[in-house]
N, C-alpha and C positions, 0 to 999 in steps of 0.2 A: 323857565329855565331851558337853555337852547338841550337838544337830545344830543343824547353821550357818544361818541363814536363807536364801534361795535366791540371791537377789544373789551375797551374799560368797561362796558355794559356789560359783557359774559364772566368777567373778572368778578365783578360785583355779584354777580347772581352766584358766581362758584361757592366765592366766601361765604356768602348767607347760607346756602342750601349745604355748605359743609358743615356749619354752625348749626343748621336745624339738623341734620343726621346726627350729632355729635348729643343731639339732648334728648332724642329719641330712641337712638341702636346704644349711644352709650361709650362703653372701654374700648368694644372690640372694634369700631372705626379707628381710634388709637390706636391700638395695636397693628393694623394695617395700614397704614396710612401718614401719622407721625413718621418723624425721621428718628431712627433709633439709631444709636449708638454703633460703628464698628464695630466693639468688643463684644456686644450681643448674637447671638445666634448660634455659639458651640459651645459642647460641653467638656470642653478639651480634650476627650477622647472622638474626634469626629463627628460626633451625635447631633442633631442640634437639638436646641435647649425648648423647654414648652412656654418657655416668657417669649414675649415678642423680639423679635430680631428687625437688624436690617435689611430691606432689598432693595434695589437697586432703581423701583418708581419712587419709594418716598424718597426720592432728590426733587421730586415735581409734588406729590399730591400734599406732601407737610402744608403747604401754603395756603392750599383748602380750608384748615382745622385752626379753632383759637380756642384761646383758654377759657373768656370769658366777653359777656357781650361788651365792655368798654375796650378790651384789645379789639373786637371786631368792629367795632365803631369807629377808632381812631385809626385803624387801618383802610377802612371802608372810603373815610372821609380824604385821606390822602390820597387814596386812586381816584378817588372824583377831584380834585383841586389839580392834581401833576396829571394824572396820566391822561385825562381828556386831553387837556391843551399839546401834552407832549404826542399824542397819537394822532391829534388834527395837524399838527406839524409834519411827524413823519412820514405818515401813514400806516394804515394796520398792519401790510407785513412786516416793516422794520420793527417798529412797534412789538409782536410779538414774540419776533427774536431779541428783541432787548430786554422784556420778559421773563425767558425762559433763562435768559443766560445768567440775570439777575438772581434768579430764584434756587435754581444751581447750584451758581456760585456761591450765594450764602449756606446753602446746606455743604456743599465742599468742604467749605471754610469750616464750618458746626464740626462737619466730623474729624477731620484734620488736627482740631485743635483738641476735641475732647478725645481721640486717641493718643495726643501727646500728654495728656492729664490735667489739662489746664483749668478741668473745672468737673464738677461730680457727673456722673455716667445719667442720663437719661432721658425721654424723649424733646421733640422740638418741633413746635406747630408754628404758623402765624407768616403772612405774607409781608411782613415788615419787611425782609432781606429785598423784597422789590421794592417798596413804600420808599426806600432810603437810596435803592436806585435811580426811583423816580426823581426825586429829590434834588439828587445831584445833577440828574439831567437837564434838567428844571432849572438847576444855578446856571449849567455850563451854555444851556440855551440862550437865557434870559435872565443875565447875572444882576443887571440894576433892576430887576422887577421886581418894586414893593410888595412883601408878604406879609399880612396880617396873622399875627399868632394867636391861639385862643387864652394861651393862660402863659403868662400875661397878655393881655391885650394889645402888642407894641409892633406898630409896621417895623419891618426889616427888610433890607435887598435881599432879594435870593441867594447872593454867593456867601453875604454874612450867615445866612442863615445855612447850609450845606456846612460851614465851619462850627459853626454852633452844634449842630445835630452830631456831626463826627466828634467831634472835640467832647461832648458829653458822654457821645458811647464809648469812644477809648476809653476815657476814665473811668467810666463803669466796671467795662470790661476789666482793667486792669486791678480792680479794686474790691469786683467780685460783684458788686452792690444788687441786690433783688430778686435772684435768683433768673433775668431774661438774656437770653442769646445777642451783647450786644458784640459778640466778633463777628455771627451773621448778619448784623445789617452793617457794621464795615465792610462785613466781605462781599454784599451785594452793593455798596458803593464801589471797592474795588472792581470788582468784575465789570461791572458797567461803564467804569470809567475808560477800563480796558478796550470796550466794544467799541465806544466813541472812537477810541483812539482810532482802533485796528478799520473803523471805517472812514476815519480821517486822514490813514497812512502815516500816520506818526507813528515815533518812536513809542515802543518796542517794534513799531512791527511797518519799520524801512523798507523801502525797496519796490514798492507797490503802487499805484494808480491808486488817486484818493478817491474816493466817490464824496459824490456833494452831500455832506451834514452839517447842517447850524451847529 
């Protein structure tokens, strides 16, 4: 197996060793570390509350933590499948601003929507909101490139496949289905898509000297 480019390899090591902390310390990695809720943290007289709250890193560290090892496996397995290829492409530093912006953007998104009530108050682990990043960068890179699914078994182009994934989460999202953050892995497709753009000089964001991105 050729060796991973340095990103995706530290990425790897994060998830796993957030996933070993999480079986060994326990809740209170949770409680520091998950992305909690805006409405958590006061007790409406000023105070704040002794349940865990928001601050202002778990917009980054959430991505570390998963719930269990088949969420850390299928998430594990998509950073090796996209993000190699896509960080041998870019390279590391783009790479990990496209990352950061992804992983963000999906807790953005989390909190945004579960302050508007769109769904029951409580935490949110899991680096899926980049996995779906990846994903789309993956189509917009290498849009005819045959993907092999695991379940079902059935090649797809990459951009079918980005239509697939979203089109699944919408509906989830919108339907409530299984209790998982599927408006943060739209939101870390949105965001990303965003980045492409903003480094493409496309629309939204006119008026600007493109830099070169597949």
């Amino acid at each position: 197996m050729p060796r991973l480019p340095p990103a995706t390899l530290y990425l790897l090591w994060i998830i796993t060793g957030g996933y070993l902390l999480q079986m060994v310390v326990g809740a209170p990695i949770e409680d520091w570390f998950a992305l909690w809720p805006l409405s958590t943290g006061t007790d409406g007289f000023g105070g704040l509350q002794s349940t865990p709250m928001f601050m202002p890193w778990q917009l980054l560290t959430y991505a570390a933590l998963h719930g269990d090892f088949v969420h850390l496996f299928f998430n594990g397995l998509a950073l090796w499948m996209f993000g190699a290829m896509i960080e041998s492409t870019w390279g590391t530093r783009r790479f990990v601003q496209y990352a950061l912006v992804c992983i963000a953007g999906a807790g953005l998104t989390q909190l945004v929507l579960g302050a508007l009530g769109l769904f029951p108050p409580g935490p949110t682990i899991g680096i899926s909101g980049l996995t779906y990043g990846l994903l789309l960068a993956y189509g917009m890179l290498f849009p005819n490139q045959q993907v092999m699914l695991l379940i079902p078994p059935i090649p797809m182009k990459a951009k079918y496949l980005v239509m697939l994934f979203a089109g699944i989460s919408l509906f989830m999202g919108i339907t409530g289905t299984g209790g998982i953050a599927h408006f943060a892995h739209l939101g870390g497709m949105l965001f990303g898509w965003l980045m492409i753009r903003y480094w493409r000089g496309q629309p939204p964001f006119g008026g600007r000297r493109p830099r070169i991105v597949r």
